[in-house]
Structure formats: structure tokens, C-alpha cells
C-alpha positions as CSV (number, residue, x, y, z in Angstrom):
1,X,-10.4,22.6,-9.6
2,X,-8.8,19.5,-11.6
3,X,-7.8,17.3,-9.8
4,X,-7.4,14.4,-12.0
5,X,-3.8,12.5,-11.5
6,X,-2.6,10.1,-15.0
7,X,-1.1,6.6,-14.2
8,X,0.5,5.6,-17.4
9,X,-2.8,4.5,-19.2
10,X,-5.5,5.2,-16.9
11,X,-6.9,8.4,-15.8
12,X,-8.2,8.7,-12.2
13,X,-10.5,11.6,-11.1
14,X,-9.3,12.4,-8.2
15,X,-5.6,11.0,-6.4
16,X,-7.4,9.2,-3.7
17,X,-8.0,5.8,-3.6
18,X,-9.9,3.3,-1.4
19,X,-7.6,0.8,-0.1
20,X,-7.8,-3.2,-0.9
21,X,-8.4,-5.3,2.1
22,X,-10.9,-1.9,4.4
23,X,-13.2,-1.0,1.9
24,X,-14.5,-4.0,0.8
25,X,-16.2,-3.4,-2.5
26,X,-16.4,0.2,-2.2
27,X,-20.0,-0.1,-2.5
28,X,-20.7,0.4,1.3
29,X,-19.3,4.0,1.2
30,X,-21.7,5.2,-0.6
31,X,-23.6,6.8,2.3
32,X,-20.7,8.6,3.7
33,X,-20.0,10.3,0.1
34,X,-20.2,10.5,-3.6
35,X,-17.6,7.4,-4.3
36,X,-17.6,7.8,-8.5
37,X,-16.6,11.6,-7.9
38,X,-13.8,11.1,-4.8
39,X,-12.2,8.3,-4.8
40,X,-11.6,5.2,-7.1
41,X,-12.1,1.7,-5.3
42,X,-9.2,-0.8,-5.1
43,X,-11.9,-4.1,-4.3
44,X,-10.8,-6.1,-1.4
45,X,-8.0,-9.3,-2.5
46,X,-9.9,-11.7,-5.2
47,X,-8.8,-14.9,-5.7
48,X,-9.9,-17.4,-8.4
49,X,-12.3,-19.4,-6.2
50,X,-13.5,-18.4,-2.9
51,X,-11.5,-17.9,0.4
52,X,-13.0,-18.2,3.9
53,X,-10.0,-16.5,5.4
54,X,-8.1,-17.3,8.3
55,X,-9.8,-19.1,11.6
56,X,-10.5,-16.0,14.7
57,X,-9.3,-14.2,16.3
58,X,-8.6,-11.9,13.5
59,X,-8.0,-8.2,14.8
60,X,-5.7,-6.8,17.8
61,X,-5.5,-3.6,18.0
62,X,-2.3,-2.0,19.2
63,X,-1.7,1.8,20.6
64,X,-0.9,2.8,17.0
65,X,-2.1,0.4,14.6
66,X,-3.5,-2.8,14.0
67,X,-3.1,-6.1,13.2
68,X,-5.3,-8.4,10.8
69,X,-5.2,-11.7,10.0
70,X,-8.6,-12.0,8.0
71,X,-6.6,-14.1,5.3
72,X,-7.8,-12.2,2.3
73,X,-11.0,-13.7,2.7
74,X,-13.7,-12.9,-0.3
75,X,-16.1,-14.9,-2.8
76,X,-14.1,-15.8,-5.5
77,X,-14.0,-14.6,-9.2
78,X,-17.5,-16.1,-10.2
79,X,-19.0,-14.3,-7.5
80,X,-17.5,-11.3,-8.2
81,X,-18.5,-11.1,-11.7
82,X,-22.1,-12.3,-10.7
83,X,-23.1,-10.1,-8.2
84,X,-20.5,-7.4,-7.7
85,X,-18.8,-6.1,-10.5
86,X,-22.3,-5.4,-12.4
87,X,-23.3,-3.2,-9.0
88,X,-19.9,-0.9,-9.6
89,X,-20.5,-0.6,-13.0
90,X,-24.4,0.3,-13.1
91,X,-23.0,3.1,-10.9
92,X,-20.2,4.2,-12.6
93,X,-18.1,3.8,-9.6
94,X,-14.1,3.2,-10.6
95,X,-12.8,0.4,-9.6
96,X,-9.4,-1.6,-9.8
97,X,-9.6,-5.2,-8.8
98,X,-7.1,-6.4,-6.4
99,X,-5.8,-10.2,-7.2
100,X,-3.5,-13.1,-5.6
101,X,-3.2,-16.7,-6.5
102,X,-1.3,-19.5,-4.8
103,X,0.9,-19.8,-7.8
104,X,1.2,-18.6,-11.1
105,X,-1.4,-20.7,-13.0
106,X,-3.9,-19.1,-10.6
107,X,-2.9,-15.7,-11.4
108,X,-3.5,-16.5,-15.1
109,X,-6.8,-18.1,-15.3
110,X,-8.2,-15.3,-12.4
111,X,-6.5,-12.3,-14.9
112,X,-8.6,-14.4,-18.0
113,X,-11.8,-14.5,-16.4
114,X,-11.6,-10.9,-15.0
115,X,-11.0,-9.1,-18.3
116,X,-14.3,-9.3,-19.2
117,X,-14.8,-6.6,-16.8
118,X,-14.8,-2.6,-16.4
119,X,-12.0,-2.5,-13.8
120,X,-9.8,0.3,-14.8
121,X,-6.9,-2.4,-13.9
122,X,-5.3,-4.9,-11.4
123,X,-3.5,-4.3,-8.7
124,X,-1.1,-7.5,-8.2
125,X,-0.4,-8.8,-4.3
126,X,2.8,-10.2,-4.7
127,X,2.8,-10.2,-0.5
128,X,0.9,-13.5,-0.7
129,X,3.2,-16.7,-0.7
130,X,3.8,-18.8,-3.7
131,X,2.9,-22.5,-2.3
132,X,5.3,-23.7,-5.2
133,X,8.6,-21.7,-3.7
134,X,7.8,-23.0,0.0
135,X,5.9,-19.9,0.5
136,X,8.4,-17.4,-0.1
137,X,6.1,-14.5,-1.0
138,X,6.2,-13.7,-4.7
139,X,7.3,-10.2,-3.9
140,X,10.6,-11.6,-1.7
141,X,12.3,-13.1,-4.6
142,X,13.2,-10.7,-7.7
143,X,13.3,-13.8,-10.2
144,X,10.0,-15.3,-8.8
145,X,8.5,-11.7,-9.2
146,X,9.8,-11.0,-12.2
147,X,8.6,-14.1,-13.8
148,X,5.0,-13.1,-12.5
149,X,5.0,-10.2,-14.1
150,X,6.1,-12.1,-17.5
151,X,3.0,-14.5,-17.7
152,X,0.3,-12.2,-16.0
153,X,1.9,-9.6,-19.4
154,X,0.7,-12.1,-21.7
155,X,-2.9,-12.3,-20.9
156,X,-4.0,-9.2,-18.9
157,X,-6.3,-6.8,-20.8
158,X,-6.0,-4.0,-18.0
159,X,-3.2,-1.7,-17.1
160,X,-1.2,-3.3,-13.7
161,X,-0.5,-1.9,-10.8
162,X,2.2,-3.8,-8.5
163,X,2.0,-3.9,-4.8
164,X,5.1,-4.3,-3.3
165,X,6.1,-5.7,-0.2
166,X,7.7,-4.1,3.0
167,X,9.2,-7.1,4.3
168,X,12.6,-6.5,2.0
169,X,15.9,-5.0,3.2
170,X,16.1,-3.3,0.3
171,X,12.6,-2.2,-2.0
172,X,14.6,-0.7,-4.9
173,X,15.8,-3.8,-6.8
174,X,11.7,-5.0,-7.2
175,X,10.2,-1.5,-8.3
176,X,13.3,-2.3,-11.0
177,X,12.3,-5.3,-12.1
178,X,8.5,-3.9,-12.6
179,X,9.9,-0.7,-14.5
180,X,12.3,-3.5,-16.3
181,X,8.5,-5.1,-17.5
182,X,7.0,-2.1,-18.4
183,X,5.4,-1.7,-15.6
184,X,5.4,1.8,-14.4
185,X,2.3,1.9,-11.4
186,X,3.4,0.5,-8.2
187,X,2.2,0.5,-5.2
188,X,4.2,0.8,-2.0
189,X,3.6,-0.9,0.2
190,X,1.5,-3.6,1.6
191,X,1.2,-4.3,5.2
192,X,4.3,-5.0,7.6
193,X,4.5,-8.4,9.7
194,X,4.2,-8.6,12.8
195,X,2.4,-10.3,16.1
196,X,1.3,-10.1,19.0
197,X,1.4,-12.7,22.3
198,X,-1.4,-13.7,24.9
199,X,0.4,-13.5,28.5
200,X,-2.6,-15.1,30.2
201,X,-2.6,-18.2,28.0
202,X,1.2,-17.9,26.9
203,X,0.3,-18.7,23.2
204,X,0.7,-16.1,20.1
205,X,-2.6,-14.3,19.7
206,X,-3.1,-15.6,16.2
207,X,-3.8,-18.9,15.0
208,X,-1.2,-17.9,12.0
209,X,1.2,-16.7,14.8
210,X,2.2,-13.4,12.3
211,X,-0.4,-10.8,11.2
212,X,-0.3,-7.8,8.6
213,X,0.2,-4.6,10.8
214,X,-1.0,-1.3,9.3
215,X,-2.3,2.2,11.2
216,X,-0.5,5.5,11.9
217,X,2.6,3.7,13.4
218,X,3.8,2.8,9.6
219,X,3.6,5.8,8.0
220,X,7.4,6.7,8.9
221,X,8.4,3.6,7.5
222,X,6.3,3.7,4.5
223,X,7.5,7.6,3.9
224,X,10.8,6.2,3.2
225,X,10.3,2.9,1.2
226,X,8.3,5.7,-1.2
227,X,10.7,8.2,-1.2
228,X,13.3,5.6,-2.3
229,X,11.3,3.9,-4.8
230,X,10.5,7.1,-6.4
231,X,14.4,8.1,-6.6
232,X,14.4,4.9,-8.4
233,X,13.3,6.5,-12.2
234,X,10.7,9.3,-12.9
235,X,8.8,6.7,-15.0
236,X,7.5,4.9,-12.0
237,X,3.8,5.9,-11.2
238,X,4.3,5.3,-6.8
239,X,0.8,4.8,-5.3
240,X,1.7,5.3,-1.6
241,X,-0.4,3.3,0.6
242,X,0.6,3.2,5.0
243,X,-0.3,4.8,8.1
244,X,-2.2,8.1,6.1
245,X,-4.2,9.2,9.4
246,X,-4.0,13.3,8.5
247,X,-4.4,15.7,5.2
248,X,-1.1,16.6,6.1
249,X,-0.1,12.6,6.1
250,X,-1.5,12.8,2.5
251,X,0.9,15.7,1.5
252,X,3.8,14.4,3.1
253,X,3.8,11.6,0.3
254,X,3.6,13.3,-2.3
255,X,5.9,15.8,-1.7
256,X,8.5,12.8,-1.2
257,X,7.3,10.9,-5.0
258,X,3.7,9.4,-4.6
259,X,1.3,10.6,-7.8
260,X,-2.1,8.5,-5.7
261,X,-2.5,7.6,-2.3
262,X,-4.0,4.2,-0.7
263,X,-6.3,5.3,2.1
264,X,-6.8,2.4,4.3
265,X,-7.2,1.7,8.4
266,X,-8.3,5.8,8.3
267,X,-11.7,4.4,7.0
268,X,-12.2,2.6,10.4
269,X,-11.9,5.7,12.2
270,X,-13.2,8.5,9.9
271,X,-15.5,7.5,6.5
272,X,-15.6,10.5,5.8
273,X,-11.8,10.6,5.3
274,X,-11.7,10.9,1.2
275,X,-14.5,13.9,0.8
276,X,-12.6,15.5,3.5
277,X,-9.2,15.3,2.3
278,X,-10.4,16.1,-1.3
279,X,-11.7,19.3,0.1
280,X,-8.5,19.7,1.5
281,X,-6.3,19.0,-1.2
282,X,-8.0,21.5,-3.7
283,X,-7.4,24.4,-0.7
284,X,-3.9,23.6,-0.5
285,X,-3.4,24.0,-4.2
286,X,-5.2,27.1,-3.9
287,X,-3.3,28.2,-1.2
288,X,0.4,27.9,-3.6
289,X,-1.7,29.7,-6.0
290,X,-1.7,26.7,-8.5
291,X,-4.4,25.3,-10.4
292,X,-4.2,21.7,-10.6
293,X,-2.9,18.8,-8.6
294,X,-0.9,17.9,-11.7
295,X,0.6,22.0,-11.0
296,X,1.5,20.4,-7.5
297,X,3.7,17.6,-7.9
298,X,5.9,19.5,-9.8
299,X,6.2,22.0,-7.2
300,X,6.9,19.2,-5.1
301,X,9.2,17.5,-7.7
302,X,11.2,21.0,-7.9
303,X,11.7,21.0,-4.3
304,X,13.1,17.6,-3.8
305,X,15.8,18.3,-6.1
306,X,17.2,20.8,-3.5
307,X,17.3,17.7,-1.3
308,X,20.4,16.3,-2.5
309,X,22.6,18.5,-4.0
């Protein structure tokens, strides 16, 4: 069954992806389950020289989720193309490099070293804070994101993907400004702030007092931002990523807009997750008696037009 999913310019096999930030570089799930043929690997947060992350404790686990603060560690460009990219591509694996800079500059020289490689493209983190706005994180401030997207325009080589931020009132106004770019794959969303306290020693838990919460407990939340970024034009590619725990967590967003799905803190728990829902997704296309996944989400797409009339 076919169930290959188009993203403006790139072609992806299957419309399951490994999320940035839990699968590292992919190449680890490799003994749970043919990577190349399931799912295509979004590599953990690259920057243009290498991060050590934030100080520990890291992790807290809550009753629904969790928090990180692991700071987007990872080895930096160099070592990227050294030792890793040339391991993804000897194995065919599919791949789309996930990037962040401190500022703009940054984002241009990591974009010009990167395009050298096979990545099918990048995936922009526009949660991380621009140290030349006082930290406001580039994806908080329309005119800062906006002129992002300008510059990293001029010098990509690869298709972009946007990742969008929660932590707005309002996520319509950004997935505009990426469509205004011509930027149609966007990825929604990133993790949601939050923290946690120590009541024996009366101090936040984290070092960085707020961490990036994910798990089950935001898929609600998540549901919606897609749904509404979807409504926003049918040109916009949304690559829902939050809380997916169950097959039918998978189904839910793309009945409400998504063309791809992020799986990410699932891969903690089951590593199996991607072969499984892949087997599951081509039985519930059966089960409409459709023949593609491209077939369902416009059997989906019919059926959210009765949800407004």
C-alpha cells in the first residue's frame, strides 16, 4: 500500500517521522526496525559549533509527560558532517537536519556548511532565543521571524520546514508569515514551558528554572494549535508533532489538517512505535476501502468541511 505523503518539494516514504531532540541521529533505531522504509529522521538540534547542553539535572518526569532541559546539546556542524551524516547516507536512511543559532549570522554560516549534504531539508527551531533581541525566541516575534526566514531563503540549498512555537496566544499570524515566504512545511509545535519545584530544598528543579514539557498531557493542546494552523490556507504542509502516545493519537491529527506526524517522547516508552503504527495506518486505509494515505486525507479533508457550516 502507498503510503508516501508530498511536502511541497520533497517526497517522504512513509508520514512518520522521528522527532528532533528523542531520536538522536536516528541511527540507534536501527535494531528496533527498518528506519529507511518507516520513518524519516528529523536529527536531534545542530548548531554551528558544539553545545554541551545545560548543567543536571535534566529530566523530571511528571504523571503525563515530561520535562527536559538537555539544552539542545550535540557536536556541532563539523562533527556532523565528519562522522554522522556519511553513516545516514551509506544507509540510505532519510534524514532532515534540525538547526538553531544564537542569532541570524549563525543560522547562515550552519545552513552554508550543511548544504553539502543529503538531508532532504531543514527543519528551523525558531523556539530558541535570539541573544541579539534579549532572548526573545525568534518564533515570539513575527518581524524577527520573518526576517529569519528572509536570510536563511538566500542561502539554503534544501527545502524548510519551520517549527513553530507553542508559547504564542495566537499561532496563526506566524504559519502566515512562513506561507507569506514561501514556505509551505511547518511544523507545529515545539515543546511547551514549563517547571517544576523541589519542596525539600525549596529551589526550582532546574538550574534554567523553565524546561520544555512534552508527553501525552500536550496532545489536546497541540490538536488545536494544528487544527488552527491548518484553517489557515490549504498550501500549508502542517507536520504535527505533541503528545502522539496511540495509533489513534496519530489519526486524530490528521483528520484535523496534519499531512506528517513528529513522533517523539513515545520512543522512550515503545521503539517499536513507527513499524507499529505504519502497520496500522495501512489497515485503517484498508478498512475505508481506500488505497493510499494520499486517498485518506482527503477523506478527512471532506469531513472537516461539515465542521463549520
Amino acid at each position: 500500500m502507498e503510503l508516501k505523503v508530498s511536502l511541497k518539494n520533497i517526497t517522504l516514504k512513509t508520514p512518520f517521522l522521528l522527532a528532533s531532540g528523542t531520536c538522536g541521529f536516528g541511527l540507534i533505531f536501527e535494531k528496533f526496525f527498518d528506519v529507511k522504509e518507516t520513518a524519516t529522521v528529523i536529527t536531534k538540534g545542530l548548531s554551528l559549533n558544539p553545545n554541551p547542553g545545560n548543567p543536571p539535572p535534566r529530566l523530571y518526569e511528571t504523571y503525563a509527560g515530561l520535562l527536559n532541559s538537555i539544552g539542545l546539546e550535540n557536536p556541532g556542524a563539523d562533527t556532523f558532517l565528519k562522522d554522522i551524516a556519511p553513516k545516514l547516507e551509506k544507509k540510505k536512511i532519510p534524514y532532515i537536519i534540525n538547526i538553531y543559532g544564537k542569532d541570524i549570522d549563525e543560522f547562515i554560516k550552519l545552513v552554508e556548511k550543511l548544504n553539502k549534504t543529503q538531508a532532504l531539508a531543514y527543519e528551523v527551531n525558531v523556539s530558541c532565543p535570539n541573544v541579539k533581541k534579549g532572548g526573545l525566541a525568534f518564533g515570539q516575534d513575527l518581524d524577527t521571524l520573518k526576517t529569519l526566514l528572509k536570510e536563511i531563503k538566500k542561502v539554503s540549498k534544501k527545502e524548510l520546514i519551520v517549527k513553530l512555537s507553542p508559547n504564542v496566544s495566537d499561532i496563526k499570524p506566524f504559519v502566515k508569515v512562513c506561507l507569506d515566504e514561501n514556505i509551505f512545511n511547518i511544523t507545529v509545535a515545539n515543546t511547551y514551558l514549563g517547571m517544576a519545584v523541589d519542596l525539600k530544598n525549596f529551589k526550582p528543579h532546574f538550574k534554567r528554572i523553565y524546561a520544555g514539557y512534552s508527553g501525552p498531557a500536550i496532545k489536546p493542546l497541540t490538536l488545536r494549535f494544528v487544527y488552527e494552523a491548518s484553517k489557515v490556507s490549504e498550501k500549508a504542509n502542517i507536520i504535527a508533532s505533541g503528545g502522539i502516545t496511540t495509533f489513534k493519537d496519530v489519526l486524530e491529527y490528521f483528520l484535523v489538517g496534519a499531512k506528517a506526524v513528529q513522533l517523539g517522547s513515545i520512543l522512550f516508552r515503545d521503539s517499536k512505535a513507527p513499524a507499529k503504527f505504519k502497520e496500522s495506518l495501512k489497515a485503517y486505509i484498508k478498512s475505508l476501502n481506500l488505497n493510499t494515505f494520499e486517498e485518506l486525507l482527503e477523506f478527512f479533508k471532506e469531513k472537516r468541511k461539515a465542521w463549520e457550516v
